[in-house]
C-alpha positions in Angstrom: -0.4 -67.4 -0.4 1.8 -70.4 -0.6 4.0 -71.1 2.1 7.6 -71.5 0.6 7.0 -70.5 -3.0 5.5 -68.0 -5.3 1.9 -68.8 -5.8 1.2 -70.7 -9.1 -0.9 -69.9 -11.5 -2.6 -72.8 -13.6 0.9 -74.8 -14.5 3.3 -71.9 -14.4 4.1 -69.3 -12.5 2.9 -65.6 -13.3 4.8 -63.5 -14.6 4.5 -59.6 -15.4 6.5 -56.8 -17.6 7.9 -53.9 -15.6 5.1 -51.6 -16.8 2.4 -51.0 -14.6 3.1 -52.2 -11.2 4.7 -50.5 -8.5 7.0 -51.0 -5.6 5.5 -50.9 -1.8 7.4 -51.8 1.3 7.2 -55.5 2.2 6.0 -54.5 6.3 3.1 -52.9 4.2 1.6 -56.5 4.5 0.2 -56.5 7.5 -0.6 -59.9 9.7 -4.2 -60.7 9.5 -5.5 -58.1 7.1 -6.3 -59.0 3.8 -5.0 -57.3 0.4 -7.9 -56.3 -1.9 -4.9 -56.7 -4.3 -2.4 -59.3 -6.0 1.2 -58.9 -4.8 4.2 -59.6 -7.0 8.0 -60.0 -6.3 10.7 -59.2 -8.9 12.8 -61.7 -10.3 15.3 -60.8 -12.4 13.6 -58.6 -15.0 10.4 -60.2 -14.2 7.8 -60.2 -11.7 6.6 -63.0 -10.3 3.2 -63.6 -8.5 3.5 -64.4 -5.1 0.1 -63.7 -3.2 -3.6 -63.7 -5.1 -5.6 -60.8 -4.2 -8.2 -61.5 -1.2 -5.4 -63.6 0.5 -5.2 -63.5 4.5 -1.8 -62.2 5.2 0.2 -64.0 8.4 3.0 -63.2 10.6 4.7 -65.9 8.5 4.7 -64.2 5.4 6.3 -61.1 6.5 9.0 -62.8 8.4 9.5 -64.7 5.0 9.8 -61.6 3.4 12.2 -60.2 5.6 14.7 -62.9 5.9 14.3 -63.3 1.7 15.8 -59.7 2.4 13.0 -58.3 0.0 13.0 -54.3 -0.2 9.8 -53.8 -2.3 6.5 -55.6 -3.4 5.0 -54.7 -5.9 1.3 -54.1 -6.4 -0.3 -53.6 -10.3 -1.4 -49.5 -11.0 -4.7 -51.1 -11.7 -5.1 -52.1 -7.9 -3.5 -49.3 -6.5 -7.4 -47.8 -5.2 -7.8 -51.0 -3.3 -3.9 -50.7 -2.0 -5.1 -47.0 -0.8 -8.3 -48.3 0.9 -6.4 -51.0 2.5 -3.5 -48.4 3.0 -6.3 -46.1 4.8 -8.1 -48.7 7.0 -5.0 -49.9 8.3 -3.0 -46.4 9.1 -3.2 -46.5 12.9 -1.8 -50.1 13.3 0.7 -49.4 10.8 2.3 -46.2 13.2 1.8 -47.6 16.0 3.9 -50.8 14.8 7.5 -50.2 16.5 8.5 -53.6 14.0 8.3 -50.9 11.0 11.3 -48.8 10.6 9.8 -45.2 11.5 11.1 -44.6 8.2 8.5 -47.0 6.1 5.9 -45.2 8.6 6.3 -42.1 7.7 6.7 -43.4 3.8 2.9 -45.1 4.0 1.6 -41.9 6.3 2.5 -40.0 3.5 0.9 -41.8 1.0 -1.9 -42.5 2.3 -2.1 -38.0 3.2 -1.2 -37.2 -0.3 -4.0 -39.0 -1.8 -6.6 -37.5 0.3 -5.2 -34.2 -0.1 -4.9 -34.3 -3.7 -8.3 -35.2 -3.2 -9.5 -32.6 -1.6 -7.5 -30.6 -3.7 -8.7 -31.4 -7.1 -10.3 -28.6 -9.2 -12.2 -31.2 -11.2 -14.1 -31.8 -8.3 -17.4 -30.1 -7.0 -16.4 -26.6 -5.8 -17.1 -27.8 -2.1 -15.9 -30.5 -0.1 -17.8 -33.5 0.2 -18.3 -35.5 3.6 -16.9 -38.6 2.3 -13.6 -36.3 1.8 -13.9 -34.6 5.3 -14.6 -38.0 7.0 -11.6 -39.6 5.8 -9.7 -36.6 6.5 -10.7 -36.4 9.9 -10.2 -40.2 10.6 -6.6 -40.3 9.0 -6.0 -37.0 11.6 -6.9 -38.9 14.3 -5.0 -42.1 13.4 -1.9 -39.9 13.1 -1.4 -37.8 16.1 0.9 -40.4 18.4 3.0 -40.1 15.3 3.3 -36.5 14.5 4.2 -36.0 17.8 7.4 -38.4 17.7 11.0 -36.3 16.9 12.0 -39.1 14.7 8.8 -39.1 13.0 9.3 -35.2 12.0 12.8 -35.7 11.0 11.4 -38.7 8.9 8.5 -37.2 7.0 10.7 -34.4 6.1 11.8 -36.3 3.7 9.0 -36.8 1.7 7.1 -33.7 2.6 9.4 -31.2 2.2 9.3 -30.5 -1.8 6.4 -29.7 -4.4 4.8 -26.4 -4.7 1.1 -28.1 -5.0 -1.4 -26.4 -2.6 -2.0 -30.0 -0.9 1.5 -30.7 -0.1 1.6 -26.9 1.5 -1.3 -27.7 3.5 0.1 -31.5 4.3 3.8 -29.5 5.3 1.4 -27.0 7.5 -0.2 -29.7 8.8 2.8 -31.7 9.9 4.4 -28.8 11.2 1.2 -27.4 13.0 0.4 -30.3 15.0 4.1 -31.2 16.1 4.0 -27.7 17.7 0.8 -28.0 19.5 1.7 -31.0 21.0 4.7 -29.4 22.7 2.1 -27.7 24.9 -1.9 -29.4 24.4 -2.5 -32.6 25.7 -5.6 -35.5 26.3 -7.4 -33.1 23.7 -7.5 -34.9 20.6 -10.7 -33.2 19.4 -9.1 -30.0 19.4 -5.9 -31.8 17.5 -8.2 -33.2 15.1 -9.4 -29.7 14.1 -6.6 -27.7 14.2 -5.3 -30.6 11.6 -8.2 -30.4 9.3 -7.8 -26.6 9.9 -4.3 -26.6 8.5 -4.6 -29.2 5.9 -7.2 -27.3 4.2 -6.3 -23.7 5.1 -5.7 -22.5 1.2 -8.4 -24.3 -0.1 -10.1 -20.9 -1.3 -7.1 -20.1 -3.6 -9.1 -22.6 -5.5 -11.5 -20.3 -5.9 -9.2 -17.7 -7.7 -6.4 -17.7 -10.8 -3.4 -19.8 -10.4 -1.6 -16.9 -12.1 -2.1 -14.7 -8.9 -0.2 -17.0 -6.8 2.7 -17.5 -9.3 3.9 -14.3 -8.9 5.8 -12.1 -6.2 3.4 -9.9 -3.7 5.1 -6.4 -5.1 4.6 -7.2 -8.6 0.7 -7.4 -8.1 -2.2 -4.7 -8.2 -4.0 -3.5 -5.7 -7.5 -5.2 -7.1 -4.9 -8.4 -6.9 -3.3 -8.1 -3.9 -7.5 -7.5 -2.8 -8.8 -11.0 -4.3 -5.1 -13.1 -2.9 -6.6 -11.8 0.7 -10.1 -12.9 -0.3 -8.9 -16.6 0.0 -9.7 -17.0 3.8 -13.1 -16.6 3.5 -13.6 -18.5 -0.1 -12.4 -21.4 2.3 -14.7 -21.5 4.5 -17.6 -20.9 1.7 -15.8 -24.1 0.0 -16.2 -26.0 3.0 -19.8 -24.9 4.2 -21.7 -28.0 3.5 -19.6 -29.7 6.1 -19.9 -30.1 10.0 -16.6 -28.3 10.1 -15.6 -27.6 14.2 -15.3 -23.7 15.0 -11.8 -24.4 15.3 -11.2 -25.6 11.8 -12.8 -22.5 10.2 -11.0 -20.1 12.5 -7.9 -21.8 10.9 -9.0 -21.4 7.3 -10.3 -18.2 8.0 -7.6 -16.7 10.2 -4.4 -18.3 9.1 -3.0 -15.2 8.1 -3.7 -13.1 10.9 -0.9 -11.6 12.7 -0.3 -11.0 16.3 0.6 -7.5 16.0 -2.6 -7.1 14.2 -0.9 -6.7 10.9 -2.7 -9.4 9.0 -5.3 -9.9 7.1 -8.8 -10.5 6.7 -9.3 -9.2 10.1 -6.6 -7.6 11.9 -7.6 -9.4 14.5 -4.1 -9.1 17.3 -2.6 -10.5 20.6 -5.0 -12.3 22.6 -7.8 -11.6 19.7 -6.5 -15.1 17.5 -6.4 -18.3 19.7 -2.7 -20.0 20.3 -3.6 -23.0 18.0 -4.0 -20.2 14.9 -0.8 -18.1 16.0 1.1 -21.6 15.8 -0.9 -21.9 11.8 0.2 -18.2 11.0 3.6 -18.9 11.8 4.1 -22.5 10.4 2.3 -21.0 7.4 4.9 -18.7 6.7 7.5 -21.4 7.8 6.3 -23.4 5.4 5.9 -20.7 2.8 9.8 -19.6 2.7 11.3 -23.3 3.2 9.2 -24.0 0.0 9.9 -21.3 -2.4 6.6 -20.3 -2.6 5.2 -17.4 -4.2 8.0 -16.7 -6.5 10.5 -16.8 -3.7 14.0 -18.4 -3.0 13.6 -21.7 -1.1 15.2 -20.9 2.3 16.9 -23.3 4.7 14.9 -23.8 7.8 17.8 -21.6 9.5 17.0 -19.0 6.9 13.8 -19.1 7.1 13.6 -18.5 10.9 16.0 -15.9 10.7 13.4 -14.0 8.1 10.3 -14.8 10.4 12.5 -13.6 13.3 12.8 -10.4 11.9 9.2 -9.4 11.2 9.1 -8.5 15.0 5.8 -8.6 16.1 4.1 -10.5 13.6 4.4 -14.1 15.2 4.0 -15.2 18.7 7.4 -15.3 20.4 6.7 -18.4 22.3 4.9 -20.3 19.3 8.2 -19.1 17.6 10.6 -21.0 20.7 8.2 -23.9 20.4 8.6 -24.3 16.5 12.6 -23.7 17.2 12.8 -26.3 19.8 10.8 -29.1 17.9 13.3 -28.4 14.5 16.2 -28.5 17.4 15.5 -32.1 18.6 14.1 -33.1 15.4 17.8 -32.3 13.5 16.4 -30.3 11.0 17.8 -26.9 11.7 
């Protein structure tokens, strides 16, 4: 990467059409770490090469970047699998960077979680996970819990997880929404964090398993034999996910994530102090997560409305999961 100048390419600089790349932040380009992939600036209508792929990146060129005043790299869609590797590897140094705006965190967590979800999620894949899958899901938990935890994180991420009615970005909504509750209350137990967070990730992964029509469709409008193979979906998660070394916590998650307190809920009716805390705080941001999304043939609610509906199914959800989940919206500015 040249010092003052796009690099050059044989006796002229390279340039690209529009098609085919596309934007990244510039603090994506992280001192020390080298790009598996060839970054390009725009120029006009042009792109212009300015660092080969395998180049060492510095603390010079990002400063360079910044004072140019540059709002996006670009990267070609041909070498987007190496940006996501490099994207992956790098996730814990990039959150933990107070230099990034928590806003470009939260934009390259959520890349870097939609791709493994989508992953995961893919019916073209083999009907069970694999352990590459549940490795990388694991390790990208880990790397994100300091971050979850933050209010200005949650009020980031918001913005980029709140939409789409794909079971991934349900589970990565879930997810988020799961861990910023637990750690209102668990702490130095990362293990457990880890699993509750694979837990919730993959908690509908056995809908899978079953018609996409079924889901489509309002709960009164179904059959009783319909209504029987929705509630089946617990347990064809945890089949899906049998081949893996899945902690007991994780597949209470998948299994019991509609469980209610009052013993209402299904596959069990399991109640009270029956269903762990960590899967009374999934039951409820489920259903948070649920209405706020429209789900199901539903109205997208307002986080307000939506705690005002779960506030009035009484004994279903654990009143002080319910005060936590308030509280975190609260600070976080998103009720």
């Amino acid at each position: 990467m040249g010092n003052t100048a796009p690099a050059e390419n044989g006796n002229n600089t390279m340039k690209k059409k529009s098609s085919g790349l596309f934007p990244v932040s510039p603090y994506m380009v992280i001192p020390s770490r080298v790009g598996g992939f060839a970054l390009y600036l725009k120029q006009g209508e042009e792109f212009v090469l300015y660092a080969e792929r395998g180049v060492l990146f510095t603390d010079e060129h990002r400063e360079r970047l910044t004072k140019l005043d540059v709002k996006h790299v670009y990267i070609k869609a041909e070498d987007y699998a190496f940006y996501n590797t490099y994207l992956h590897d790098n996730l814990l140094e990039l959150l933990d960077d107070e230099i990034i705006p928590v806003r470009e965190r939260a934009r390259a967590w959520n890349d870097a979680t939609v791709s493994l979800a989508k992953d995961a999620f893919d019916k073209k894949l083999p009907a069970t996970m694999d352990k590459r899958q549940f490795i990388r899901i694991r390790k990208l938990i880990n790397s994100s819990l300091r971050f979850l935890a933050r209010e200005d994180s949650l009020r980031e991420l918001a913005r980029f997880i709140a939409d789409g009615s794909e079971l991934y970005r349900h589970g990565i909504g879930v997810m988020v929404m799961t861990i910023s509750v637990l750690s209102s209350y668990v702490k130095d137990d990362s293990d457990l964090m880890v699993a509750v967070g694979m837990g919730a990730l993959l908690h509908d992964i056995g809908k899978l398993e079953l018609p996409d029509h079924l889901f489509s469709r309002r709960g009164d409008s179904l059959s009783m034999d319909e209504q029987g193979l929705i509630r089946s979906h617990p347990a064809l998660g945890v089949g899906v996910c049998s081949s893996l070394p899945l902690p007991q916590e994780t597949l209470q998650c998948i299994l019991f994530h509609h469980e209610c307190n009052d013993g209402t809920g299904y596959p069990s009716g399991a109640q009270g102090d029956m269903l762990p805390s960590y899967v009374k705080v999934l039951s409820l941001c489920n259903e948070y997560d649920n209405l706020t999304r429209g789900l199901h043939g539903r109205k997208k609610l307002t986080p307000f409305e939506a705690l005002t509906r779960i506030k009035n199914r009484r004994g279903c959800f654990d009143k002080e999961m319910l005060a936590r989940l308030i509280a975190i919206l609260s600070k976080a500015k998103l009720t």
